[in-house]
C-alpha positions as CSV (number, residue, x, y, z in Angstrom):
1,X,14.4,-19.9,-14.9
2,X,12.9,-18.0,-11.9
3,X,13.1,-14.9,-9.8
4,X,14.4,-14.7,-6.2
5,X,13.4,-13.0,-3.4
6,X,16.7,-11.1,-2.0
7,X,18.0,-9.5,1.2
8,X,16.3,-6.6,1.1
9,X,12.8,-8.0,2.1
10,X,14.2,-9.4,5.6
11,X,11.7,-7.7,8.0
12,X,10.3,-6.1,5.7
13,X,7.5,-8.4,4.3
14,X,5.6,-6.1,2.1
15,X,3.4,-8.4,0.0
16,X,2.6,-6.3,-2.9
17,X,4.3,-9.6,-5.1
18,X,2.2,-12.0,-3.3
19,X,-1.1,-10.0,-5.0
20,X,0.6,-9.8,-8.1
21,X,1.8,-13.5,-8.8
22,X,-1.1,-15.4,-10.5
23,X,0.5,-18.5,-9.5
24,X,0.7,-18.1,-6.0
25,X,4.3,-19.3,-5.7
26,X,5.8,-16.2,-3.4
27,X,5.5,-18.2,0.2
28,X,6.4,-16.2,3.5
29,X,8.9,-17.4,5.6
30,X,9.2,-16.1,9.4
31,X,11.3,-12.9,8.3
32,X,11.4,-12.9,4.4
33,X,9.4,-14.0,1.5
34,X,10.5,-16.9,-1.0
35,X,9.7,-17.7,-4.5
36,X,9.2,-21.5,-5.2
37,X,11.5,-22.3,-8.4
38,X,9.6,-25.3,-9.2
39,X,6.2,-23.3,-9.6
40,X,7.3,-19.8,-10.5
41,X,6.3,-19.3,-14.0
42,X,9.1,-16.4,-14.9
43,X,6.0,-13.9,-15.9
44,X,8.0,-11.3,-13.9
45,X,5.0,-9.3,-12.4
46,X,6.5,-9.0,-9.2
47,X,9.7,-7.6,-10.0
48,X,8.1,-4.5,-10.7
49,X,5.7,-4.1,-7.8
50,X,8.5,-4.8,-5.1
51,X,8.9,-1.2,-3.4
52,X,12.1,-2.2,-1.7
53,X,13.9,-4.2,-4.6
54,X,14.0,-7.3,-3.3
55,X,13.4,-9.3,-6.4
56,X,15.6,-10.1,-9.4
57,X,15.3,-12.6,-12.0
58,X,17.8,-15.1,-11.5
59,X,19.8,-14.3,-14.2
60,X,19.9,-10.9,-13.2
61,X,21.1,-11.5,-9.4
62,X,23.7,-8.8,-8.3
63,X,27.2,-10.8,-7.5
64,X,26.6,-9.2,-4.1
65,X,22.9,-10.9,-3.6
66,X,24.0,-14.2,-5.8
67,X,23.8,-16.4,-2.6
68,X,20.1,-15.8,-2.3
69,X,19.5,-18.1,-5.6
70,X,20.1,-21.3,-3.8
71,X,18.6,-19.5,-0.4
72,X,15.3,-19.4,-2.4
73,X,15.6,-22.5,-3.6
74,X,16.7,-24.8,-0.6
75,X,14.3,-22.9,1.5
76,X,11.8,-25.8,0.2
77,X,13.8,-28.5,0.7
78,X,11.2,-29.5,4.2
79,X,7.8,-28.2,2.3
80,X,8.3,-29.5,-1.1
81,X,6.0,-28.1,-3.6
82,X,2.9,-27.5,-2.4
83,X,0.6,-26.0,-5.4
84,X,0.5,-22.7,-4.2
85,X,1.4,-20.5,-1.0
86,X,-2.7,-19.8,0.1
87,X,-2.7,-23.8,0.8
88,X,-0.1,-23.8,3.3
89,X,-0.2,-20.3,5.0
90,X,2.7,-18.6,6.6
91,X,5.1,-21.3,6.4
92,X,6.9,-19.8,10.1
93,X,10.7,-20.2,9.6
94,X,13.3,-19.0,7.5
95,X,16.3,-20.5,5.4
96,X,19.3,-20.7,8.3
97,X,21.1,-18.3,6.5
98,X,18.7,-15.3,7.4
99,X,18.1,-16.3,11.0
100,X,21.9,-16.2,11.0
101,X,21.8,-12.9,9.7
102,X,19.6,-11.5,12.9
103,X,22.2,-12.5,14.9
């Protein structure tokens, strides 16, 4: 399992989870952060430190916010798995679902 990075981070960005994740798996898109499914470890240490509760395990996702499960994952459809967000920087684009949602 995983956690997932919901609507409630769009433009918002904090990165409080990106310090806390000691895998370096919470990757930052254009407008939102993402958590990579296939190198999240499910410790669940940024849960907590999210100020605007953005994340929720994925077992946990609200009905209203289930969509962002596969948002998170497909988001890494182009980048793959890397090994860790610090390798590849701010990745610069978003899943088309949340540019959608600026319009």
């Amino acid at each position: 399992m995983t956690y997932v990075v919901t609507d409630e981070c769009v433009d918002v960005q904090d990165r409080s989870c990106v310090e806390e994740c000691p895998v370096d798996c919470i990757y930052e898109g254009d407008r939102m952060m993402y958590i990579n499914p296939d190198e999240c470890v499910d410790c669940g240490r940024c849960e907590p430190v999210c100020p605007v509760t953005s994340i929720f395990h994925l077992d946990d996702l609200p009905a209203d916010r289930a969509r962002f499960g596969p948002i998170n994952a497909e988001f890494f459809t182009e980048i793959g798995t890397p090994g860790g967000a610090r390798k590849i920087g701010r990745v610069g684009h978003d899943h088309p679902a949340v540019v959608e949602s600026a319009s």
